[in-house]
Structures are given as structure tokens and as C-alpha cells.
N, C-alpha and C positions, 0 to 999 in steps of 0.2 A: 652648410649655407646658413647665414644667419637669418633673423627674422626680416631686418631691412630687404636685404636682397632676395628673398620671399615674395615680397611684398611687390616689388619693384619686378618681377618676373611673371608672374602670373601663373596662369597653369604651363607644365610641361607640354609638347607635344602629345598626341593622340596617338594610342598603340592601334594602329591597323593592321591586324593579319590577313585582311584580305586584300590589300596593298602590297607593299614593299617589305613590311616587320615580319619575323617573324611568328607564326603560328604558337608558341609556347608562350609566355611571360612569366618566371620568377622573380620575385625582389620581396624587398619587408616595405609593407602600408605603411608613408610617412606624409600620408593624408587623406580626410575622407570629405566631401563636398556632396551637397544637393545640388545638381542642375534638374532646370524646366522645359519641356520642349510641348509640343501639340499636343501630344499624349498623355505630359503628366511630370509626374515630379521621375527622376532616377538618380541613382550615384552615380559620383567620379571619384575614384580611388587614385589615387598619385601614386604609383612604383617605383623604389628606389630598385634597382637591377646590381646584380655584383658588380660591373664596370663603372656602377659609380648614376649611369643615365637613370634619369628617373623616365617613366612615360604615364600619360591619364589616360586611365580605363574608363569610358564613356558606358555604364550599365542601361544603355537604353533596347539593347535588344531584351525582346523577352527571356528567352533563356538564361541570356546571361543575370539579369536581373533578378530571375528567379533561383540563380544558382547562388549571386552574391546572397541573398534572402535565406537561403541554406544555411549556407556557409560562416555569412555574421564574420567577417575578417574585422579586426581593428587595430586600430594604428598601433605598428609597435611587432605587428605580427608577420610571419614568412606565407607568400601567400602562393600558390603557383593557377594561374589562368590559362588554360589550351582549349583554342580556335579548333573546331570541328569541321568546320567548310557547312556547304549547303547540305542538311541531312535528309532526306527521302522521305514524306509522307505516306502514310497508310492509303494504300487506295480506294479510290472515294472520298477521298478529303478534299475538302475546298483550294487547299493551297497545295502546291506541289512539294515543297520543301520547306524548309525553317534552317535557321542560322545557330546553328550545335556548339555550347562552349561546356569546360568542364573547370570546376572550381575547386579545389583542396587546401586546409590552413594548415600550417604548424602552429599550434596554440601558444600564449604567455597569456600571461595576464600584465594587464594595466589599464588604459583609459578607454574608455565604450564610446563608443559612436551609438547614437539612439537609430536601429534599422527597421523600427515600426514608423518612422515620418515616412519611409518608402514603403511598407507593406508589411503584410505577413504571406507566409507561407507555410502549410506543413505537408507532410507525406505520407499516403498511404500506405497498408502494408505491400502492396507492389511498386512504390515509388512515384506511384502519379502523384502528381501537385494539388492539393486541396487549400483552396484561395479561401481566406474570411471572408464570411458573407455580409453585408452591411445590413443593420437593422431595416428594415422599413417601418414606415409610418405608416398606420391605417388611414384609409380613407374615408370620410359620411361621405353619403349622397344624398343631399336633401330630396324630400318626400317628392314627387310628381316629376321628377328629372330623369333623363331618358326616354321618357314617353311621347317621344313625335314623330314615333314611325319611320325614323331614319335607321336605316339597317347595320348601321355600325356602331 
């Protein structure tokens, strides 16, 4: 596809495994984008699939987001995404379940997609996600502030 007809196209259709698509997605990264939604910045990776269909991976589930943040796929590279379904929280957790994907690259080398404008991530030695923490700024409190007897 050339660059015109690119251009003229837009994004591919949306890979929905909890739709109609298949649960698995292979192909090679033959694009990486920043979209914005309520939440925040995430990827959309465009999949070239061996039949030829590319599809866009919307990385706005957490998981998935944090598995792209893993993973660091870049254009150019074989990448495989599998759909886990709704996966079962620990009991006692707030939420009943969370949205399960699982991310693998075959490596090349060539052009880098910058994946710190989406985040960092790294992992402990059991695998939990350890997220950057963002600096804070100290606070003053000027001198005699707080002092009106308000209990909070």
C-alpha cells in the first residue's frame, strides 16, 4: 500500500476478540500511533496478519497496555497478541475480574517508536508491575494556616 493510499485510508479496522475476531492476533507492526481517550494517552499498533488484513490494536485496556510497555514491539517486528477473556480476581478485590491479554515479539532491529510518551513499566522479581513514580513537589505552609479549628 502506498503512502497516498495510507493516507486516504486511515486506520484499519479494530481487532475485537471479544467480538466477532478472533482471540489470537499475529502479524508484523506496520504502524505505531498515540491515541487519547478520558484516561489518557495509549497505543494503536496497526497489524499486518499473513492474509494480507492488517487490524488496530487499541492498547487502552490496562493489561494490555502494560503488556505492550513490556514488550516495546516496533514497526518492522513479528508480534503475536492473545485475548485472555474476563480473568478472575483475588478475593477481596474491588473488581471481580480484569480483561487478560498476553504479548510476545520476535525481535529485528530498525526504527524505535519512543514507548515512554505512553509510560514506563518494570517487573518485580515475581512479575508484578512496578509503575514510575512521578516526582512530587514539596509543599510550604505558610506560618498560622491551618489553625481554625476545622477538623480536616
Amino acid at each position: 500500500m502506498s503512502l497516498e493510499d495510507r493516507l486516504e485510508s486511515g486506520l484499519p479496522s479494530a481487532w475485537r476478540p471479544d467480538q466477532d475476531d478472533p482471540d489470537t492476533l499475529i502479524g508484523e507492526v506496520i504502524e505505531i500511533e498515540v491515541g487519547t481517550s478520558d484516561y489518557g494517552r495509549y497505543p494503536i499498533l496497526v497489524i499486518r496478519q499473513e492474509d494480507g488484513e492488517a487490524k488496530a490494536v487499541h492498547g487502552f485496556h490496562s493489561v494490555l497496555q502494560n503488556e505492550l510497555l513490556k514488550a516495546r514491539p516496533q514497526v518492522g517486528e513479528k508480534v503475536g497478541i492473545k485475548y485472555l477473556g474476563d480473568v478472575p480476581m483475588k478475593p477481596g478485590s474491588k473488581f471481580k475480574s480484569y480483561k487478560g491479554y498476553r504479548v510476545k515479539v520476535e525481535r529485528v532491529s530498525g526504527s524505535t517508536f519512543n514507548w515512554n510518551q505512553i509510560g514506563t513499566a518494570d517487573e518485580d522479581q515475581s512479575g508484578h508491575v512496578i509503575y514510575e513514580q512521578v516526582e512530587q513537589t514539596p509543599v510550604t505552609v505558610p506560618a498560622g494556616a491551618g489553625e481554625d479549628d476545622i477538623p480536616f
